[in-house]
Backbone as numpy.savetxt, mean C-alpha at the origin, in Angstrom:
# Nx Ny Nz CAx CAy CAz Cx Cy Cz
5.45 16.20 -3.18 5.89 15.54 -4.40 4.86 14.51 -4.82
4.47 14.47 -6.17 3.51 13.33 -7.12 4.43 12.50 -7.46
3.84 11.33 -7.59 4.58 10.29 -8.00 3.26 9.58 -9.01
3.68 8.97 -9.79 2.91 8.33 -10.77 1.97 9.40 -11.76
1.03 8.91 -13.02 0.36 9.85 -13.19 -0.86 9.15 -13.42
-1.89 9.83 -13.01 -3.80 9.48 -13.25 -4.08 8.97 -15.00
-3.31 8.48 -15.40 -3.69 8.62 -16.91 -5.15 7.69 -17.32
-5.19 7.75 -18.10 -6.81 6.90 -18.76 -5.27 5.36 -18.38
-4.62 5.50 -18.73 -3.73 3.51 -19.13 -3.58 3.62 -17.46
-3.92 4.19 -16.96 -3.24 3.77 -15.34 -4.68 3.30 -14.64
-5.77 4.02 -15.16 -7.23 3.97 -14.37 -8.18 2.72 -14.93
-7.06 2.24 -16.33 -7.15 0.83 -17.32 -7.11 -0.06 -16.13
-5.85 -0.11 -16.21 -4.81 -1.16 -15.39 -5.61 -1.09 -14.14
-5.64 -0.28 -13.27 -6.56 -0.19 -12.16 -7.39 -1.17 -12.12
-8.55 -0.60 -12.92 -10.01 -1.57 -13.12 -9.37 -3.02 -13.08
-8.80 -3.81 -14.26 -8.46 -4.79 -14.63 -7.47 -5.37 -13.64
-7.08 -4.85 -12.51 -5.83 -5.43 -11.65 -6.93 -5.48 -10.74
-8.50 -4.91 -10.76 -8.97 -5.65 -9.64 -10.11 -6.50 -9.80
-9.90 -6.98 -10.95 -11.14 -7.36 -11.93 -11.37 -9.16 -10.78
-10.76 -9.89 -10.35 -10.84 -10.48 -9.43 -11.86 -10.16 -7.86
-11.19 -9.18 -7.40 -12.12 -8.67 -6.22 -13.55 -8.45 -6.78
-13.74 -7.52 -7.28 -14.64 -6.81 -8.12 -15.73 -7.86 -8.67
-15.50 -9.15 -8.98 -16.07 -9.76 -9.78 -17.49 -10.28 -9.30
-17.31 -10.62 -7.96 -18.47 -11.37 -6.91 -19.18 -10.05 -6.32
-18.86 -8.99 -6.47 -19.58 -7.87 -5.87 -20.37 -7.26 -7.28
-19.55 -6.85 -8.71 -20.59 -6.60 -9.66 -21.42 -7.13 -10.12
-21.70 -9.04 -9.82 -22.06 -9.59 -10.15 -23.93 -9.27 -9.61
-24.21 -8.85 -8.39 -25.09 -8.69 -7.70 -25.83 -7.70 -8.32
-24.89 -6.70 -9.00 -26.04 -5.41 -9.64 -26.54 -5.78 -10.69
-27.55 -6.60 -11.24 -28.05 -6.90 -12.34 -29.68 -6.21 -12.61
-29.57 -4.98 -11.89 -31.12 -4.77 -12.27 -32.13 -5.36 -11.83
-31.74 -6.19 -10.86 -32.84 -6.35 -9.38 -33.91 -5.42 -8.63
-34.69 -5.99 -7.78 -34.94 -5.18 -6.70 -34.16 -4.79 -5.88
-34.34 -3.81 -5.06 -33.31 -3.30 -4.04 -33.96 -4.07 -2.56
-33.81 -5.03 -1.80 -34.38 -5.72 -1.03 -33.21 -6.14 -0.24
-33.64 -6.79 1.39 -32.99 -7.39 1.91 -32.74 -8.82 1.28
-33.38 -9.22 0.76 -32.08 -10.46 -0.20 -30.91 -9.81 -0.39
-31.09 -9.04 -1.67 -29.98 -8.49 -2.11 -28.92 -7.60 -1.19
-29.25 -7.33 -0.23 -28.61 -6.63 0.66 -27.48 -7.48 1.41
-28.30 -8.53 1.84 -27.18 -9.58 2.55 -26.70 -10.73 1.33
-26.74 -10.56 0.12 -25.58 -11.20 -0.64 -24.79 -9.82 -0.93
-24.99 -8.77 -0.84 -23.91 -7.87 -0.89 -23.68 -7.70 0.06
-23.61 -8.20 1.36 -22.68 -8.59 2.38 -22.17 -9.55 2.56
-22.46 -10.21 1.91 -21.69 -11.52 1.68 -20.18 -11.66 0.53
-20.87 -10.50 -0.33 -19.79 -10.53 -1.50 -18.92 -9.48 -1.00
-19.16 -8.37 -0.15 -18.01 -8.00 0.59 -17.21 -8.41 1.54
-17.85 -9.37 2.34 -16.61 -10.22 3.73 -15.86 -11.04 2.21
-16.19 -11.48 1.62 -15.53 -12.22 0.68 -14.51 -12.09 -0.01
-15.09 -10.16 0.14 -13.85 -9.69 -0.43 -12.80 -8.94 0.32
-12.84 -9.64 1.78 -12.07 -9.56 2.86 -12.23 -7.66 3.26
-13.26 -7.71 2.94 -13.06 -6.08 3.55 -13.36 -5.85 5.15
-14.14 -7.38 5.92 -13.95 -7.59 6.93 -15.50 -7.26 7.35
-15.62 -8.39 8.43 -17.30 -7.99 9.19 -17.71 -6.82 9.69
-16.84 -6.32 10.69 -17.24 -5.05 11.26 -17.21 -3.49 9.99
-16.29 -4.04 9.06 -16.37 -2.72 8.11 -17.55 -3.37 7.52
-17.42 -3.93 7.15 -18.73 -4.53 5.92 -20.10 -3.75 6.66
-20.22 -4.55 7.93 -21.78 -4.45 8.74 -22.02 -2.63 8.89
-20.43 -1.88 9.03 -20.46 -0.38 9.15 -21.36 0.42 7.43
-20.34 -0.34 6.63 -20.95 -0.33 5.10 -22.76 -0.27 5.14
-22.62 -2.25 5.38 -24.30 -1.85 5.11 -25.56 -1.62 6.00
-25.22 -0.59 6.91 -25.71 0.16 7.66 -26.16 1.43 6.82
-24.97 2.19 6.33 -24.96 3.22 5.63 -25.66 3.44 4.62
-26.05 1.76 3.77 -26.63 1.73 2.90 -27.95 1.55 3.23
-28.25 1.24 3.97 -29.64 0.98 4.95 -30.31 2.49 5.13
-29.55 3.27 5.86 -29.72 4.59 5.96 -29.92 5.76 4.67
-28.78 5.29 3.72 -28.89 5.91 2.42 -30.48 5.64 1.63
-30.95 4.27 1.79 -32.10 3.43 1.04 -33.45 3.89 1.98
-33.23 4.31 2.80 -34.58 4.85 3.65 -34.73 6.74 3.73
-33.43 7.22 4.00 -33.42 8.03 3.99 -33.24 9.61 2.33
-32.98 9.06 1.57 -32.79 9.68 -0.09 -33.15 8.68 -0.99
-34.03 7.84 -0.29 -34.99 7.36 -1.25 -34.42 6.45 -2.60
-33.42 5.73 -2.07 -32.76 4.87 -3.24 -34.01 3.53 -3.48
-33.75 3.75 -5.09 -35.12 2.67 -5.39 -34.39 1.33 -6.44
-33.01 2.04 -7.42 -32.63 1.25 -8.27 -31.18 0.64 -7.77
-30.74 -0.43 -7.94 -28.95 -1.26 -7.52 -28.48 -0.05 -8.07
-28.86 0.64 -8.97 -27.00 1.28 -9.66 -26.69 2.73 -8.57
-28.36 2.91 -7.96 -28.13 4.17 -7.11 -27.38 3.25 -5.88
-27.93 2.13 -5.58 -27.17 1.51 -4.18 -25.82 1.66 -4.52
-25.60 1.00 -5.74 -23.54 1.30 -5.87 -23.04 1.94 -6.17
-23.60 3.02 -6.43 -22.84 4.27 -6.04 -22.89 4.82 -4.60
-23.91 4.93 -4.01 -23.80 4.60 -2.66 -22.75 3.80 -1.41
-22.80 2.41 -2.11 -21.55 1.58 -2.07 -20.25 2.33 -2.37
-20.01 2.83 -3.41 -19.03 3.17 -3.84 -18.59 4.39 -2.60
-19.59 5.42 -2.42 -19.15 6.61 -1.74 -18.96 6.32 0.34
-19.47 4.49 0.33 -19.45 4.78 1.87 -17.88 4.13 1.57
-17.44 3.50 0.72 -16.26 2.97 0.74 -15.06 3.70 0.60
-15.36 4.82 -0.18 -14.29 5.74 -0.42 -14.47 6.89 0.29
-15.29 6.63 2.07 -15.54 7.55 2.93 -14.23 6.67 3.92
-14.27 5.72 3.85 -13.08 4.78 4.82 -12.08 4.90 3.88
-11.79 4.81 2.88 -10.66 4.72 2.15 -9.70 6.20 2.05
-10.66 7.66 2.04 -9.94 8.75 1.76 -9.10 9.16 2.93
-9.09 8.80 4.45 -7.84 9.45 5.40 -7.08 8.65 5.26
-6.70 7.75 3.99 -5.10 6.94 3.74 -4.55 7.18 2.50
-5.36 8.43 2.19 -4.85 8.87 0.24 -4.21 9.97 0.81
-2.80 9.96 1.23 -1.67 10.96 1.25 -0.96 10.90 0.54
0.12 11.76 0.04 1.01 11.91 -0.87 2.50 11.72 0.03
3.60 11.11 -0.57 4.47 11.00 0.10 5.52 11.95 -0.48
5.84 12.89 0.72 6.48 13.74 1.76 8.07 13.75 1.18
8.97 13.61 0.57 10.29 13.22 0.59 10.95 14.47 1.07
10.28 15.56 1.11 11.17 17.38 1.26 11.72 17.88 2.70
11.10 17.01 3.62 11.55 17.25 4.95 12.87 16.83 5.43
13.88 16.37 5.11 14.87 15.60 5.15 15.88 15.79 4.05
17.12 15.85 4.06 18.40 15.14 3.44 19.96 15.41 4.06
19.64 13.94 4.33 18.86 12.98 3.30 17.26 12.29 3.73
16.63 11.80 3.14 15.26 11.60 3.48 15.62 10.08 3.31
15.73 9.45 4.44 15.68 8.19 4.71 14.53 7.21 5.03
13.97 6.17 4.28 13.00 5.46 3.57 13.52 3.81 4.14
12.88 3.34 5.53 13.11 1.97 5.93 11.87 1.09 4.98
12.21 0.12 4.50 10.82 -1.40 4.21 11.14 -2.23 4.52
10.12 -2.69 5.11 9.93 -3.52 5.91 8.54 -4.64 5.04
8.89 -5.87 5.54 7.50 -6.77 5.22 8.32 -8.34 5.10
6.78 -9.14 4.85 7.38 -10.53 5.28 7.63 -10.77 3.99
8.46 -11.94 3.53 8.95 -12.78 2.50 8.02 -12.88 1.75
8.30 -11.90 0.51 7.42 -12.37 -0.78 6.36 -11.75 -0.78
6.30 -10.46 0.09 5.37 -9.47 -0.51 5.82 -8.40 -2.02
7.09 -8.44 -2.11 7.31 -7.70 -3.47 8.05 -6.41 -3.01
8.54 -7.08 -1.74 10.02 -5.53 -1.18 10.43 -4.97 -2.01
11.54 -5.81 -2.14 12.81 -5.18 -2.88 12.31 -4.96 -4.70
10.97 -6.05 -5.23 10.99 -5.05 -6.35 10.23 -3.53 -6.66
9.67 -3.64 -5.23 8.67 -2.43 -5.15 9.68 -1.01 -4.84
11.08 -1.74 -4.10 12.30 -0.52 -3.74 12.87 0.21 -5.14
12.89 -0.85 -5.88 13.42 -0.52 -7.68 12.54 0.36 -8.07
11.08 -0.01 -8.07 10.16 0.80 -8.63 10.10 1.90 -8.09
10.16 2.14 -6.26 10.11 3.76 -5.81 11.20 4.35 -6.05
12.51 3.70 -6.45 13.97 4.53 -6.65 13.53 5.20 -8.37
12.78 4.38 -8.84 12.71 4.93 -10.77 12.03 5.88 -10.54
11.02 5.72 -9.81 9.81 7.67 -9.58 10.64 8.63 -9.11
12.01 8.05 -7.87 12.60 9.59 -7.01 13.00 9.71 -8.20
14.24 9.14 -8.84 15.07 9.59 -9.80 14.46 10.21 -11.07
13.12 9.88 -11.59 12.75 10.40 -12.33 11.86 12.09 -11.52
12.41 12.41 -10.95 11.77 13.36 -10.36 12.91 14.34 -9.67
13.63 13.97 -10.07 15.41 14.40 -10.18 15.99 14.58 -8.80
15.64 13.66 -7.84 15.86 13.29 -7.22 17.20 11.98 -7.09
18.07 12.20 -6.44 19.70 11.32 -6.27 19.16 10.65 -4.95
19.41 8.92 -5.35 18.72 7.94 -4.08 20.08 7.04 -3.94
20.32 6.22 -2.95 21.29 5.35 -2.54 20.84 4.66 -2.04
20.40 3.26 -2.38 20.32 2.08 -1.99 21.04 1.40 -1.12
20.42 0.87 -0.15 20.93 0.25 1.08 20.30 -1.45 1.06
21.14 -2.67 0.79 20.93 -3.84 0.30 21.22 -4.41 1.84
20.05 -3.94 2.77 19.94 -4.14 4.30 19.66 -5.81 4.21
19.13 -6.42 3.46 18.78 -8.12 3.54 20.06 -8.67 2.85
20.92 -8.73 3.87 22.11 -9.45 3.78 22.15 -10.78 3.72
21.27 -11.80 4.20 21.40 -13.03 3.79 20.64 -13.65 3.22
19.61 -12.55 1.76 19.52 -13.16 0.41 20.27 -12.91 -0.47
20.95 -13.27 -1.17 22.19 -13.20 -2.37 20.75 -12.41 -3.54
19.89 -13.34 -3.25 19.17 -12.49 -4.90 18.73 -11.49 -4.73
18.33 -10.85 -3.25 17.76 -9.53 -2.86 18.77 -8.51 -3.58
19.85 -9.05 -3.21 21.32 -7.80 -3.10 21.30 -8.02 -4.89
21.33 -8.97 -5.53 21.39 -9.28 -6.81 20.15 -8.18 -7.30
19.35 -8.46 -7.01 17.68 -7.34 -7.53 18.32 -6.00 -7.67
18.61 -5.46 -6.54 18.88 -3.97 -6.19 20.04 -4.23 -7.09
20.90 -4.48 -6.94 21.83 -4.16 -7.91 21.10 -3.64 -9.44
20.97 -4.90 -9.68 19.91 -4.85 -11.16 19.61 -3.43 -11.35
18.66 -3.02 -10.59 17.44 -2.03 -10.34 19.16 -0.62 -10.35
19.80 -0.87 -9.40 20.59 0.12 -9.05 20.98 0.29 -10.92
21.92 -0.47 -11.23 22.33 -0.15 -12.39 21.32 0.22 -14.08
20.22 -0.17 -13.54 19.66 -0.28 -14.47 18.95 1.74 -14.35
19.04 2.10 -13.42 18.60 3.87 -13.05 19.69 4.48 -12.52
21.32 3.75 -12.35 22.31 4.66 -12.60 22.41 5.14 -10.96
21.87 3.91 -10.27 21.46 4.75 -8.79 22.41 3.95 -7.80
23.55 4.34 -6.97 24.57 3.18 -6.07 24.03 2.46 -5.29
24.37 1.12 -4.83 23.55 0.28 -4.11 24.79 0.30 -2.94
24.45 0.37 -1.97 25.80 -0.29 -0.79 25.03 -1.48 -0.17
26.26 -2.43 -0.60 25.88 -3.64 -0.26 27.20 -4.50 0.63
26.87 -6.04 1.56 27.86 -6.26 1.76 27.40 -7.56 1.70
28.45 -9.08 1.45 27.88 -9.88 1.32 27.66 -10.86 2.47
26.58 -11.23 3.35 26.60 -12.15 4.98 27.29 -10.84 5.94
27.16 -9.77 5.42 27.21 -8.89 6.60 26.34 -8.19 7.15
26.69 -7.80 8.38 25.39 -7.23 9.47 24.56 -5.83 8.55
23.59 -6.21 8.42 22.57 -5.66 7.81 22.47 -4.15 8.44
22.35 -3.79 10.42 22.65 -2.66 10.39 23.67 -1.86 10.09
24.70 -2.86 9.93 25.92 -2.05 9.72 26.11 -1.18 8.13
24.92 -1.77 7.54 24.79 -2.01 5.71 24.00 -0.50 5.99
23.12 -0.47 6.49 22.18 0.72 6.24 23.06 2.34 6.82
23.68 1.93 8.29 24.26 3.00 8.50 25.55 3.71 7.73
26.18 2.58 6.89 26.83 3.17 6.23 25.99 3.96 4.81
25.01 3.14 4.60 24.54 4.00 3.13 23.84 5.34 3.86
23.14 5.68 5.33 22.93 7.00 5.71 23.91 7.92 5.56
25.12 7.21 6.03 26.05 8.07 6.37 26.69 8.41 4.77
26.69 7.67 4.01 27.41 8.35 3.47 26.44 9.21 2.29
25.20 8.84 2.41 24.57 9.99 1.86 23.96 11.29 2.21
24.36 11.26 3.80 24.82 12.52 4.42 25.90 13.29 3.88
27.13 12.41 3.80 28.37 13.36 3.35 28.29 13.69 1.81
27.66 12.86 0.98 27.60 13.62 -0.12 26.21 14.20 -0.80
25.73 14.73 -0.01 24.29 15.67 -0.58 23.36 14.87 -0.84
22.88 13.47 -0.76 22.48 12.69 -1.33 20.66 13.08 -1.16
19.89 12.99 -1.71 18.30 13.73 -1.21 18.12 12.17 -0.62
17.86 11.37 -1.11 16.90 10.34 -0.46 17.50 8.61 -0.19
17.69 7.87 0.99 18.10 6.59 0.82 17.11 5.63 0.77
17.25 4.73 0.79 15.87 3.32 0.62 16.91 1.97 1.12
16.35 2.03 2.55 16.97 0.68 2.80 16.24 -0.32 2.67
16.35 -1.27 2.46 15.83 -2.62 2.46 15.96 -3.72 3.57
15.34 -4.44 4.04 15.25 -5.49 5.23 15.23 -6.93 4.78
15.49 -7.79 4.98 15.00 -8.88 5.04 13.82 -9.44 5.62
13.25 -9.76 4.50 12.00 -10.64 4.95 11.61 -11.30 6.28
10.51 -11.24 6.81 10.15 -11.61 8.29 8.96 -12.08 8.77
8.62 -13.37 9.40 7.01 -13.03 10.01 7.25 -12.48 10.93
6.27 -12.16 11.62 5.82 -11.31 12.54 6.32 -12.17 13.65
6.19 -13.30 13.67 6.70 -14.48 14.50 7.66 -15.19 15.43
8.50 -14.01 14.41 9.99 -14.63 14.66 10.93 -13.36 15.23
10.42 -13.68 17.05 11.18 -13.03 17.69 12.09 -12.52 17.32
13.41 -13.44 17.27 14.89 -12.70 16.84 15.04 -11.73 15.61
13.94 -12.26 14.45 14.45 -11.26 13.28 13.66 -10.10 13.96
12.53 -10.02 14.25 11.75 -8.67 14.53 12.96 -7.83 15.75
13.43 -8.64 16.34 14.37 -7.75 17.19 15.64 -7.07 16.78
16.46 -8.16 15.40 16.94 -7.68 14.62 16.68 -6.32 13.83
15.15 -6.41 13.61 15.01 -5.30 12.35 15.06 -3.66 13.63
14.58 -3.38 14.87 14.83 -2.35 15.85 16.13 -2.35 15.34
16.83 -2.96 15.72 18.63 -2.54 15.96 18.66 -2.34 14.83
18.49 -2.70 13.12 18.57 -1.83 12.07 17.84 -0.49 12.31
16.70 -0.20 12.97 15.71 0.96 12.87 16.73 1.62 13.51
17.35 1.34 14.76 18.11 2.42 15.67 19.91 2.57 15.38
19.79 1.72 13.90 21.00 2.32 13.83 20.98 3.38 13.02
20.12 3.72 11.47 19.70 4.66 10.91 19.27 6.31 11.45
19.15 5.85 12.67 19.03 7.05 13.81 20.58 7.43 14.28
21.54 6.39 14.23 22.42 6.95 14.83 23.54 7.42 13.91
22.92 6.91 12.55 24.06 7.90 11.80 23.07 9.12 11.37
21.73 9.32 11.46 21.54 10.49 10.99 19.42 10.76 12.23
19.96 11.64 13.13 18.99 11.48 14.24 17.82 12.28 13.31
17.05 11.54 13.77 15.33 11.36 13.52 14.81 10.14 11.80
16.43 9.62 12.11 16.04 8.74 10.78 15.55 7.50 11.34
14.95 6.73 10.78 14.26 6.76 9.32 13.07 7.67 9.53
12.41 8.62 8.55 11.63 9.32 8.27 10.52 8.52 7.77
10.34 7.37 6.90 9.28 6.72 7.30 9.79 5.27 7.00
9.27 4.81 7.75 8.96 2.81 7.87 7.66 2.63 6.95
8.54 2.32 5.75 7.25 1.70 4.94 6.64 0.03 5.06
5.81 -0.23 4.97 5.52 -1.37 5.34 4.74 -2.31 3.80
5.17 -3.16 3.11 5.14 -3.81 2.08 4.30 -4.96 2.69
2.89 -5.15 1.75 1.75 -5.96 2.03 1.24 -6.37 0.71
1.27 -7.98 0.69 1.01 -8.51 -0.39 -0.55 -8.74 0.21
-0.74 -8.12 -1.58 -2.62 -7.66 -1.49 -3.55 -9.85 -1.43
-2.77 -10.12 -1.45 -3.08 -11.66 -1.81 -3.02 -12.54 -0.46
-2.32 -11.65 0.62 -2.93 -11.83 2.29 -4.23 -11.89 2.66
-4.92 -10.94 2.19 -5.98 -10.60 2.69 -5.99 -10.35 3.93
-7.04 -10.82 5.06 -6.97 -10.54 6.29 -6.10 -10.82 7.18
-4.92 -11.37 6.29 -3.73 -11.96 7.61 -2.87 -10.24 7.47
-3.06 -9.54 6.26 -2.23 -8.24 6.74 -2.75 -7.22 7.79
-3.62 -7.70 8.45 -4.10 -6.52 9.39 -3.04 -7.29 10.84
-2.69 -8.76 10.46 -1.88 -8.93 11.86 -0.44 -8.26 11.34
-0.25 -8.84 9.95 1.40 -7.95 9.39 1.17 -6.29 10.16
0.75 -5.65 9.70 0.15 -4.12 10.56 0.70 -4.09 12.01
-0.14 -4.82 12.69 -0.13 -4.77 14.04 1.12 -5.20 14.42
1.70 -5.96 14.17 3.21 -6.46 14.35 4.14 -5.54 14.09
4.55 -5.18 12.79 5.75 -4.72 12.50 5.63 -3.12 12.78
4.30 -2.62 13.27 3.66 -1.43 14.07 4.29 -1.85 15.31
4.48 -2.41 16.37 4.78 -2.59 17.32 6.13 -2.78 17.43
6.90 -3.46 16.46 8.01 -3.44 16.27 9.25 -2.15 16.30
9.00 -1.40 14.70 9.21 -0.47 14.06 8.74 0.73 14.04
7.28 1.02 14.71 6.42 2.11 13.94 6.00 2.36 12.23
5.76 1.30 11.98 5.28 1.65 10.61 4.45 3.15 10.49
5.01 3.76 9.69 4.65 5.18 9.30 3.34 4.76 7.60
3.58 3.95 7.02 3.17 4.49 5.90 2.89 2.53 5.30
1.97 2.45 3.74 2.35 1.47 3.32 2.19 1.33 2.00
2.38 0.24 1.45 2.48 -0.01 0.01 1.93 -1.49 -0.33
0.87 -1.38 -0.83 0.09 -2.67 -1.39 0.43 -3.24 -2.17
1.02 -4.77 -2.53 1.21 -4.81 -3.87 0.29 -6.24 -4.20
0.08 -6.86 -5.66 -0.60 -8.09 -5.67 -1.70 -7.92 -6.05
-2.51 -6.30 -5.83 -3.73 -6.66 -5.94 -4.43 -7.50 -7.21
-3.38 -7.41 -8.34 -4.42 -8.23 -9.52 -4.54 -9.99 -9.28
-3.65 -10.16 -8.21 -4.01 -11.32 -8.52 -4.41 -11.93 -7.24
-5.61 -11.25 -7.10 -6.26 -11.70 -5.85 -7.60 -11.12 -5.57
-8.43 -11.84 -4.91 -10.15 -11.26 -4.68 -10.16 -11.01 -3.70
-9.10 -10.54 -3.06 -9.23 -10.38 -1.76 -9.22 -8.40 -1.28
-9.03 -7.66 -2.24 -8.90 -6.52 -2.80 -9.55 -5.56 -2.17
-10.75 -5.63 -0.55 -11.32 -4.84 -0.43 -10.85 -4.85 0.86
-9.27 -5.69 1.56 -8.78 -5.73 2.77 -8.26 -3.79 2.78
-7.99 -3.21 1.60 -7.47 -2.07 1.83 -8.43 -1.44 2.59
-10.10 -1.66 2.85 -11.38 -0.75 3.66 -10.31 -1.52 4.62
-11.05 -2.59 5.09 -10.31 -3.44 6.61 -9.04 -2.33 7.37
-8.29 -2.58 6.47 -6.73 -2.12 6.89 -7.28 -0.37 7.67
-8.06 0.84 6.59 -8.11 2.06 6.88 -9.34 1.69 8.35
-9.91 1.13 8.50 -10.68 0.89 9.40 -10.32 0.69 10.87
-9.13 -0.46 10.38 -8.85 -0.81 12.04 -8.46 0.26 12.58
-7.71 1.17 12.03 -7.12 2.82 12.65 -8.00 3.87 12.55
-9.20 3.41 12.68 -9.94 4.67 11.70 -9.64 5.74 12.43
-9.55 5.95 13.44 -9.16 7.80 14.12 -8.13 8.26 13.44
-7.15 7.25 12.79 -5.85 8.13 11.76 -5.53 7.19 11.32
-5.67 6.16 10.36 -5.57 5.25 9.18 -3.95 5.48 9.20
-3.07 4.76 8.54 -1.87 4.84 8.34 -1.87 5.39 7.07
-1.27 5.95 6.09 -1.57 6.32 4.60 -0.83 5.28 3.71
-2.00 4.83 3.17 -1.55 4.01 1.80 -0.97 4.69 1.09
0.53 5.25 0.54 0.78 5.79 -0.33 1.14 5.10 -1.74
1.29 3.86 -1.84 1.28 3.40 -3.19 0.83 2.13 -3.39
-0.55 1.81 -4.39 -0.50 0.09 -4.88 -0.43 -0.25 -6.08
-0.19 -1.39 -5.78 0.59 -2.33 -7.31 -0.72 -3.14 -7.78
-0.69 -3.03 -9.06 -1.47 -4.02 -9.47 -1.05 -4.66 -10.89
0.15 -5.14 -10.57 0.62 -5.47 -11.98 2.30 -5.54 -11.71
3.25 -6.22 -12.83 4.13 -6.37 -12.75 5.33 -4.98 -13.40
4.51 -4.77 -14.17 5.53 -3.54 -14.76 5.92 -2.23 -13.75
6.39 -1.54 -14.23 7.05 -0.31 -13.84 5.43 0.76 -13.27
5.15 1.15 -14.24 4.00 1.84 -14.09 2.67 1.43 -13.37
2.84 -0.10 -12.75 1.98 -0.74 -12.49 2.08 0.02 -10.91
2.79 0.63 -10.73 2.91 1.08 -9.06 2.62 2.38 -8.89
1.18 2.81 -8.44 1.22 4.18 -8.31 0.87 4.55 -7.07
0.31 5.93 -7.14 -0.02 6.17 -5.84 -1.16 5.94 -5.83
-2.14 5.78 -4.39 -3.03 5.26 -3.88 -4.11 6.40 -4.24
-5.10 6.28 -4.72 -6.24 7.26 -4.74 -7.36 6.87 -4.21
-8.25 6.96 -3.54 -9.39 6.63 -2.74 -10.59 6.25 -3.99
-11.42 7.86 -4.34 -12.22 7.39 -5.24 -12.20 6.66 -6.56
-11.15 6.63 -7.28 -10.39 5.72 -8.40 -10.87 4.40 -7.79
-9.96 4.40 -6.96 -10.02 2.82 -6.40 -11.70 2.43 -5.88
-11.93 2.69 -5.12 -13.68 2.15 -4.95 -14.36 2.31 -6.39
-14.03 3.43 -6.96 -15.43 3.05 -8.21 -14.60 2.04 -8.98
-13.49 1.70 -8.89 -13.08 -0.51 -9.78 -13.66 -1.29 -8.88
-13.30 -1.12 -7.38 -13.94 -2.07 -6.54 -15.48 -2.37 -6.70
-16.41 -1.96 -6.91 -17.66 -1.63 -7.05 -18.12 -1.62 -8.64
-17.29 -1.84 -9.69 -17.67 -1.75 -10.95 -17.71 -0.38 -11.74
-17.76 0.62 -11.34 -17.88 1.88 -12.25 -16.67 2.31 -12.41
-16.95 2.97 -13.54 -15.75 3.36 -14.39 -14.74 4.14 -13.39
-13.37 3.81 -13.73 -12.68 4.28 -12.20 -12.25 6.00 -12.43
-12.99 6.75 -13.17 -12.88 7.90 -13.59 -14.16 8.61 -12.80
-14.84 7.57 -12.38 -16.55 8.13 -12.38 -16.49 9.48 -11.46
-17.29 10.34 -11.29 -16.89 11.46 -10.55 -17.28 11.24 -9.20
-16.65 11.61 -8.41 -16.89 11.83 -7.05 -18.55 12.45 -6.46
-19.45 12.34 -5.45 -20.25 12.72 -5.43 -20.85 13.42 -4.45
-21.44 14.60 -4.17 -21.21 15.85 -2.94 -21.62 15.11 -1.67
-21.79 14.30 -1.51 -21.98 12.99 -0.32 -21.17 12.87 0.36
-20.36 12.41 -0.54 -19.01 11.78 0.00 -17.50 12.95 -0.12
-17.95 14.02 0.00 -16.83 14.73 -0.09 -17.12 15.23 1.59
């Protein structure tokens, strides 16, 4: 199943939601020499842009190799170069998400306070349903009143049921919305969690006993643990990762924030630390609207990161 569409207004929004990150790295291609100056301020403008030392130093290695070996003489050949070692780390996390294996196809999120959960749950319930897909909301963060208030919103506003309860046990919230979208045909649920650091023993132990109750009204559920990462972390989401991975099993994730932040090139970081099997980014946000949430594309995304048009074509290099 596709979710979102590639349009010219989506590959807009793209560019311009990362026009922040982007800014200290295009700044360097001005029709320079291609030299070690310039080499280590474009390593500089990449840790900056939190894509992280060891990816960065992997980066400009490649470019080192690219510049000696095919004879790169001008910046615009280096960034495209740039562009293709980046969207060589970025492409084993451009998967498509899966909903057909399951129903019901049960959908845990997970993430800390104020990455953009529960409005990012609204936004993936408007793609199932618009894809004629029947979802049931599970208002698992029982002791925010406005969480359960959101989903509602979101529920009524796409015609979609929320089961909610108010200061009640959160697993008890999810296993009933499995269960009962077991008994009535339901294709897909989306529970929701309450917000968490990584920190805090009791809730992280809390959120298992939600994970294992979703299993016990419907075995092998949840089908994936999405994991919600505000792009405006930067390098503190590679510890969010490692945590609620240890916790839960995070299966999958969802970026959101990126426009308003320079920190935009943590998505290399993130595919890196796993590089033998990256987790799959299946959707980022860069913007507040509806459409602002799509799915994750590799080369799109590096040629905004890097300045070229985010249409630019792919190049037999990097395939």
């Amino acid at each position: 199943m596709k979710f979102g569409s590639s349009s010219e207004g989506w590959l807009s929004r793209l560019k311009n939601g990362l026009a922040r990150t982007r800014v200290n790295i295009v700044g360097l291609f001005s029709g320079g020499v291609v030299d070690e100056d310039f080499l280590e301020e474009l390593e500089y403008a990449l840790i900056s842009a939190d894509v992280g030392v060891e990816t960065t130093s992997r980066i400009l290695q490649r470019l080192r190799d690219d510049i000696k070996l095919k004879g790169l003489k001008t910046q615009e050949e280096v960034r495209v170069s740039l562009r293709d070692a980046l969207a060589e780390i970025l492409k084993p996390a451009e998967v498509a998400l899966d909903v057909e294996t399951s129903k019901p196809f049960v959908i845990m999120m997970t993430g800390v306070n104020g990455a953009g959960k529960t409005t990012t749950i609204g936004k993936l319930a408007k793609f199932l349903a618009e894809e004629g897909k029947s979802v049931i909301l599970a208002a698992g963060d029982t002791f925010r009143a406005a969480a359960r208030e959101q989903l509602a919103v979101w529920g009524e506003r796409n015609r979609i049921e929320v089961i909610s309860q108010t200061g009640g046990d959160p697993a008890a919230v999810v296993f009933d919305a499995v269960s009962a979208a077991k008994a009535r045909g339901i294709d897909v649920v989306i529970c929701d969690t309450a917000g968490r650091l990584p920190t805090q023993a009791n809730l992280m132990e809390e959120l298992r006993r939600i994970h294992r109750s979703q299993n016990k009204a419907l075995e092998g559920a949840p089908h994936e643990v999405l994991l919600v990462l505000d792009g405006t972390n930067g390098q503190n989401a590679l510890a969010q990762v490692k945590a609620f991975d240890a916790a839960v099993k995070v299966t999958g994730l969802i970026i959101t924030k990126l426009d308003g932040t320079a920190k935009g090139g943590v998505l290399a970081a993130i595919c890196a630390m796993r590089a033998e099997a990256p987790l799959p980014i299946y959707f980022i946000g860069v913007g507040e609207q509806l459409a602002d949430l799509q799915r994750f594309r590799a080369v799109p995304f590096a040629n905004a990161l890097v300045g070229l048009d985010p249409d630019y074509p792919e190049t037999a290099s990097s395939n």
